[in-house]
Backbone as a printed PyTorch tensor [residue, N CA C, xyz], in Angstrom:
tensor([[[ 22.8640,  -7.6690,  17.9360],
         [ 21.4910,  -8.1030,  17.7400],
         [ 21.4400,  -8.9920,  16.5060]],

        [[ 20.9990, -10.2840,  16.5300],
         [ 20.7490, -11.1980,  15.5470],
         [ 19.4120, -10.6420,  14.9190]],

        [[ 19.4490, -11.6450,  13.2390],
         [ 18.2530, -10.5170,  12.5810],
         [ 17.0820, -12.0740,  12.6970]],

        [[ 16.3910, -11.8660,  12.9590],
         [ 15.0020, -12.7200,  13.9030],
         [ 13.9650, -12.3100,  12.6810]],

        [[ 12.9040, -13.2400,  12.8170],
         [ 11.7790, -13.1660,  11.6720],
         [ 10.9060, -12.4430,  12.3980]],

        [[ 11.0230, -11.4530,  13.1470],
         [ 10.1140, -10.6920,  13.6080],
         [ 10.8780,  -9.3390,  12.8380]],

        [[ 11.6640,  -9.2710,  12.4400],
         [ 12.4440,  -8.0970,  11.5310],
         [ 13.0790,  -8.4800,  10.5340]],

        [[ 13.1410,  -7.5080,   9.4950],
         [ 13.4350,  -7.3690,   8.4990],
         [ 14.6330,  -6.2190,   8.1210]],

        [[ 15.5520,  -7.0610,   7.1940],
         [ 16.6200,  -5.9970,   6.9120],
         [ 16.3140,  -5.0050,   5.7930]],

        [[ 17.2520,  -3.6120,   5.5320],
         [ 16.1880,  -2.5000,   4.8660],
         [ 16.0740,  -3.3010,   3.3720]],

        [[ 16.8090,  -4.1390,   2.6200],
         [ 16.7130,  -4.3790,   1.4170],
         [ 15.3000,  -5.1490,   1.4490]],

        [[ 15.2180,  -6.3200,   2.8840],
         [ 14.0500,  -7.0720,   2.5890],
         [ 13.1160,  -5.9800,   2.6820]],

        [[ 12.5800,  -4.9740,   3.4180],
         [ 11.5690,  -3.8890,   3.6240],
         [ 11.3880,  -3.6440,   2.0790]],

        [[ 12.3740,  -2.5370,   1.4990],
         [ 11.9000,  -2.3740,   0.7330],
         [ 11.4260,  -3.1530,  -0.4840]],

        [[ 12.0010,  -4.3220,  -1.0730],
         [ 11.5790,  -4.9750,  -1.4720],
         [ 10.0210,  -6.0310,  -0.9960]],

        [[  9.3840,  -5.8600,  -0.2320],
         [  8.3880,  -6.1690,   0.5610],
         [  7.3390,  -4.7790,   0.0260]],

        [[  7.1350,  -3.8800,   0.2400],
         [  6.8500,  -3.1140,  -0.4480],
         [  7.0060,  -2.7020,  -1.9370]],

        [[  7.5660,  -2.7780,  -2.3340],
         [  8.0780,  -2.5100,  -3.8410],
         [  8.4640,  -0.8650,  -3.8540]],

        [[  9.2150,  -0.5060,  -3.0390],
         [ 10.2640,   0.7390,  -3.5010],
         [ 11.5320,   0.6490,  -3.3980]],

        [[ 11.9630,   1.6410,  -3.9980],
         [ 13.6490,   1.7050,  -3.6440],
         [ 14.0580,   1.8310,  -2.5880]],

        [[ 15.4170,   1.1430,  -2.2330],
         [ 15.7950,   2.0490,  -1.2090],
         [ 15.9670,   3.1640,  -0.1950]],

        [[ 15.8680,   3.8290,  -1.4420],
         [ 16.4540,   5.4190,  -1.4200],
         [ 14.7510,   6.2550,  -0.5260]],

        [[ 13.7860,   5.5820,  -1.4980],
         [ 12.1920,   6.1850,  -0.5690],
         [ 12.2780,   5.5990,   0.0420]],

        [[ 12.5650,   3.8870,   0.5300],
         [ 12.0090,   3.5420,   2.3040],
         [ 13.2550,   4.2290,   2.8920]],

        [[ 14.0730,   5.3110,   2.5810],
         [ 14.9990,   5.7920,   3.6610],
         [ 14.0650,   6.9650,   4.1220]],

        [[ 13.4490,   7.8570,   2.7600],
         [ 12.4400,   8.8830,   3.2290],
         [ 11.5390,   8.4620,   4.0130]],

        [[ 10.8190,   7.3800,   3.7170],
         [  9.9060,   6.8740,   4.8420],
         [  9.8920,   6.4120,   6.4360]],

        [[ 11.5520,   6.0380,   6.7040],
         [ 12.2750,   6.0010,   7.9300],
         [ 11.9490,   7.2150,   8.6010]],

        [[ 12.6180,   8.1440,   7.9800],
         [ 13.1200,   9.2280,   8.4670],
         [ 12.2030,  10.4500,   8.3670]],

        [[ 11.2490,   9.8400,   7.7990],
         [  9.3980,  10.7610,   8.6070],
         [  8.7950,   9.9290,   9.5290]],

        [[  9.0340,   8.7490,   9.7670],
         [  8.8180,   8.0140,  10.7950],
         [  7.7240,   6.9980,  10.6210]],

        [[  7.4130,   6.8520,   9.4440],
         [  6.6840,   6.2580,   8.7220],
         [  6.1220,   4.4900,   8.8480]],

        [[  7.8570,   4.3450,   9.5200],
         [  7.5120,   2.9710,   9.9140],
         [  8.1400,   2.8210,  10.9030]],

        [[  7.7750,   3.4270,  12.1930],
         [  8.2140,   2.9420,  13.3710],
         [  9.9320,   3.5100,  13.5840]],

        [[ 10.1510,   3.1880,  14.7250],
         [ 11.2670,   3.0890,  14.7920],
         [ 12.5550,   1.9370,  14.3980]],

        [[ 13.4280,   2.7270,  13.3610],
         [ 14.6240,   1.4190,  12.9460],
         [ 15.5610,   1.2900,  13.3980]],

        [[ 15.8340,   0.0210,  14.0270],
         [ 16.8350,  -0.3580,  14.8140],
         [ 18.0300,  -0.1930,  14.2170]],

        [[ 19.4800,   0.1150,  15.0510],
         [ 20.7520,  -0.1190,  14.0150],
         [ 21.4040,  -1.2010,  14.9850]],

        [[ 22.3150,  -1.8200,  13.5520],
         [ 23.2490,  -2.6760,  14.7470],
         [ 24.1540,  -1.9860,  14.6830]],

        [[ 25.1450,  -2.2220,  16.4040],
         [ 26.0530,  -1.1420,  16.0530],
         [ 27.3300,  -1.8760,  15.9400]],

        [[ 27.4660,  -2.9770,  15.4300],
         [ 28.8220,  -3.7960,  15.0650],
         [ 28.8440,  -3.0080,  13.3070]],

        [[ 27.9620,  -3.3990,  12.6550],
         [ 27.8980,  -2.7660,  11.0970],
         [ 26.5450,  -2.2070,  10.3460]],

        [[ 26.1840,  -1.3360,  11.7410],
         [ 25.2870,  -0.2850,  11.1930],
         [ 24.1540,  -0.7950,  10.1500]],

        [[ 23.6710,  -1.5840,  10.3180],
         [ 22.6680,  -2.1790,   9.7830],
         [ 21.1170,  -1.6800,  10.1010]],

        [[ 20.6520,  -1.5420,   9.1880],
         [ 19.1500,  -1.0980,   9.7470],
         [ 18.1800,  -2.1950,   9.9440]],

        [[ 17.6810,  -2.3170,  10.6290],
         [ 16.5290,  -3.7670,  10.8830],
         [ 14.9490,  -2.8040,  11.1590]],

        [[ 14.1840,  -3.5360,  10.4010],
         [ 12.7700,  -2.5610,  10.4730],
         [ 11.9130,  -4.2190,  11.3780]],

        [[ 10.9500,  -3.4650,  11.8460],
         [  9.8580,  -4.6510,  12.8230],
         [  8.9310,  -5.0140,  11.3350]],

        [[  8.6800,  -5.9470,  11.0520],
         [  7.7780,  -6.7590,  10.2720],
         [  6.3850,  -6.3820,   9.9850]],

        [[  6.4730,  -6.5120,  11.1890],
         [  4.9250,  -5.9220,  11.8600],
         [  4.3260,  -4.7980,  11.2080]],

        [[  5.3450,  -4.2270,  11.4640],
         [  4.9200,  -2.2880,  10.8930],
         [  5.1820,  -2.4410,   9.6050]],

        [[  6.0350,  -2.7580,   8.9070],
         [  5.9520,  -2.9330,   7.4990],
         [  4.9800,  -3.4570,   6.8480]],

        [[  4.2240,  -4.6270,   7.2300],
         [  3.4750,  -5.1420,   6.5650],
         [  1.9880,  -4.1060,   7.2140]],

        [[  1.9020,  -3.7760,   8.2350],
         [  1.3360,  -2.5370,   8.7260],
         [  0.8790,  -1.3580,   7.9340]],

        [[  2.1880,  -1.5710,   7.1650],
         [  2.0090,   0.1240,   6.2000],
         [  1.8150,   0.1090,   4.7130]],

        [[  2.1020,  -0.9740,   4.1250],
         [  2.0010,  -1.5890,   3.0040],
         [  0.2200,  -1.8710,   3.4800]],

        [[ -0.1560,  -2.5720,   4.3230],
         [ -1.9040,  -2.6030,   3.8520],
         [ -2.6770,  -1.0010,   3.9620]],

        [[ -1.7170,  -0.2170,   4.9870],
         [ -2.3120,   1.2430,   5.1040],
         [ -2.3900,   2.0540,   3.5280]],

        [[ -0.7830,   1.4470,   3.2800],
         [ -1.2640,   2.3060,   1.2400],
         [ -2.2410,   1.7750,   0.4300]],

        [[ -2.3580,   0.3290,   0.6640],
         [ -3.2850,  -0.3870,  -0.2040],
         [ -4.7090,  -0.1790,   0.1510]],

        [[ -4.7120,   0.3770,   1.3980],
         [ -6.4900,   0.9430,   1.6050],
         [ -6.7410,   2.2640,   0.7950]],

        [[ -5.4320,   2.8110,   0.9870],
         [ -5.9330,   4.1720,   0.4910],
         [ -5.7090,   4.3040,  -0.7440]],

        [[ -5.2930,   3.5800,  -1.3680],
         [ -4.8290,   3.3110,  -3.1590],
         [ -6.4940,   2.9040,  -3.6140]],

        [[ -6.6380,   1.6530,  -2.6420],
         [ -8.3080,   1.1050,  -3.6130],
         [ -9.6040,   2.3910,  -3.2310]],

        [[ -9.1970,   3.0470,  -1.9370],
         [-10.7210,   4.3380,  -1.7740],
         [-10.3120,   5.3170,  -2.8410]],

        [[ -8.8130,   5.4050,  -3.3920],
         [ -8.6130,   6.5400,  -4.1570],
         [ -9.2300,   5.3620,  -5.7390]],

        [[ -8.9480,   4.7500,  -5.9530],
         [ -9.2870,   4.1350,  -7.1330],
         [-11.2410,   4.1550,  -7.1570]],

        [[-11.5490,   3.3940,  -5.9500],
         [-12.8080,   3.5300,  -6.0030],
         [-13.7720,   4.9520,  -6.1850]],

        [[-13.0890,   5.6820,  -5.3140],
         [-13.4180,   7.6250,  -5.7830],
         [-13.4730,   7.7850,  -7.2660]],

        [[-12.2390,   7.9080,  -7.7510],
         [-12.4490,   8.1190,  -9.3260],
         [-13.4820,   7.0710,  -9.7470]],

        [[-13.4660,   6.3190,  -9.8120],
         [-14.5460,   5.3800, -10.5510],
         [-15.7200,   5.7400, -10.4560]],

        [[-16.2880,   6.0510,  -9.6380],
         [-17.7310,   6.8070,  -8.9140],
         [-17.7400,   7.8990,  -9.5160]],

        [[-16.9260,   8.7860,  -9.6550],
         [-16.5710,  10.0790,  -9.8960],
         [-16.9690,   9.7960, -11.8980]],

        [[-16.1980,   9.0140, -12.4850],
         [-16.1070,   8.8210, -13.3400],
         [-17.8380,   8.5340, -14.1670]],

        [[-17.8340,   7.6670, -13.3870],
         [-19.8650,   6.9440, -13.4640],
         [-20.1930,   8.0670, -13.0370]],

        [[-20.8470,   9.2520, -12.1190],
         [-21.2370,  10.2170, -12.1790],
         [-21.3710,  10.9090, -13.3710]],

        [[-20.2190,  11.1540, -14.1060],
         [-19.9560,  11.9540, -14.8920],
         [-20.1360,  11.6160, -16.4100]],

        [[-20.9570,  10.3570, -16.1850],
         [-21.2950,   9.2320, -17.4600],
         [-20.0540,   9.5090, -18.6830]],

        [[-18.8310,   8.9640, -17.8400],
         [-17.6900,   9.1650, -18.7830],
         [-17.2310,   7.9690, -19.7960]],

        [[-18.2950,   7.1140, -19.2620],
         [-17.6230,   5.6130, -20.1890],
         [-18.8590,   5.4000, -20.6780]],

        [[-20.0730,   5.7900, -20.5610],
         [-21.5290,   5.3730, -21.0910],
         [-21.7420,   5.1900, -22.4900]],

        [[-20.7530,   5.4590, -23.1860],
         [-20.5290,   4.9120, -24.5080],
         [-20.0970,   3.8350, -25.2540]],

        [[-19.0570,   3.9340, -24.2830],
         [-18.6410,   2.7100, -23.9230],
         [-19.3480,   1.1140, -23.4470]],

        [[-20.1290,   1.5420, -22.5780],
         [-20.4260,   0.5570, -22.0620],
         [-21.6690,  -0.1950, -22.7420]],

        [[-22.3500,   0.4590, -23.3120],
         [-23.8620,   0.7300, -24.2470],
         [-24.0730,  -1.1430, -24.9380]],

        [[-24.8590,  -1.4470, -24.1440],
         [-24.7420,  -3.2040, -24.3710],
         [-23.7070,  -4.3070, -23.9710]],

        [[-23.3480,  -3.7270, -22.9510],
         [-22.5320,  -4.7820, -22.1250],
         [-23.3790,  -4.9800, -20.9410]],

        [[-23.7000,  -5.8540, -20.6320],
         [-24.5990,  -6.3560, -19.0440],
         [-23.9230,  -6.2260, -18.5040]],

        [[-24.1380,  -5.2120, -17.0650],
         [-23.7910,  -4.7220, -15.9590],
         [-24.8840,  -5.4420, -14.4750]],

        [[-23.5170,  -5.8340, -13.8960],
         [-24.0360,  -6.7360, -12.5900],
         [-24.8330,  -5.8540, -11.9190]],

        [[-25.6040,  -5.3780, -10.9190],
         [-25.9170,  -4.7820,  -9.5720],
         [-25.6040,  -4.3920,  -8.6940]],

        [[-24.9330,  -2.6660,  -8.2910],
         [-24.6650,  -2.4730,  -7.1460],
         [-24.3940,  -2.9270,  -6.1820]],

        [[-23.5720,  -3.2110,  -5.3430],
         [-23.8990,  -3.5950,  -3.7690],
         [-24.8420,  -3.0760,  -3.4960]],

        [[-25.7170,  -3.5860,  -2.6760],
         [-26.6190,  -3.5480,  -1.9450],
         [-28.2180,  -3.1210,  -2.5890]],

        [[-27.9660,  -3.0650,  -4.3380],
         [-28.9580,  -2.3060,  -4.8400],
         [-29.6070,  -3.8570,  -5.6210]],

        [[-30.8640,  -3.3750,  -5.9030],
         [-31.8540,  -5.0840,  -6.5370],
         [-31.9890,  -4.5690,  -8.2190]],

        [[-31.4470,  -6.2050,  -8.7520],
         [-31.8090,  -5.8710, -10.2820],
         [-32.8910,  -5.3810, -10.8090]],

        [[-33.1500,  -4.6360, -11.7590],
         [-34.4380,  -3.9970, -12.4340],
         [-35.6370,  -5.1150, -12.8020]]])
């Protein structure tokens, strides 16, 4: 099997993501990204593109709702209101200036 721009070899994967090796092997092998092809001349792993870039936007959704949670969480808890005390603050989404 020739390596085609519809796949990626494991160094490009992980580097496409930004982990080591060693975790996109854990992530293989929970199945995380599909199934990985081997070649069987020299055992090469080839991952589909697709799914990689697939799973890389799946962490990045759940990285910004976890970032956005704390932040809310944080403003709830008027944890920076000292902070902030005369700095002009834009408007909510969807909410109208005072």
């Amino acid at each position: 099997m020739m390596h085609t721009d519809d796949e990626l070899t494991f160094l490009e994967a992980a580097a496409l993501l930004h982990v080591s090796p060693a975790y996109l092997s854990t992530l293989v092998e929970a199945g995380k990204l599909g199934a990985a092809q081997r070649e069987k001349r020299d055992e090469a792993i080839r991952l589909s593109r697709a799914t990689v870039l697939d799973y890389r936007e799946e962490v990045s959704a759940r990285r910004r709702a976890g970032l956005d949670a704390m932040a809310a969480a944080s403003e709830e808890m008027g944890l920076y209101d000292a902070e902030l005390q005369g700095i002009p603050r834009s408007p909510k989404k969807g909410t109208q200036e005072p």
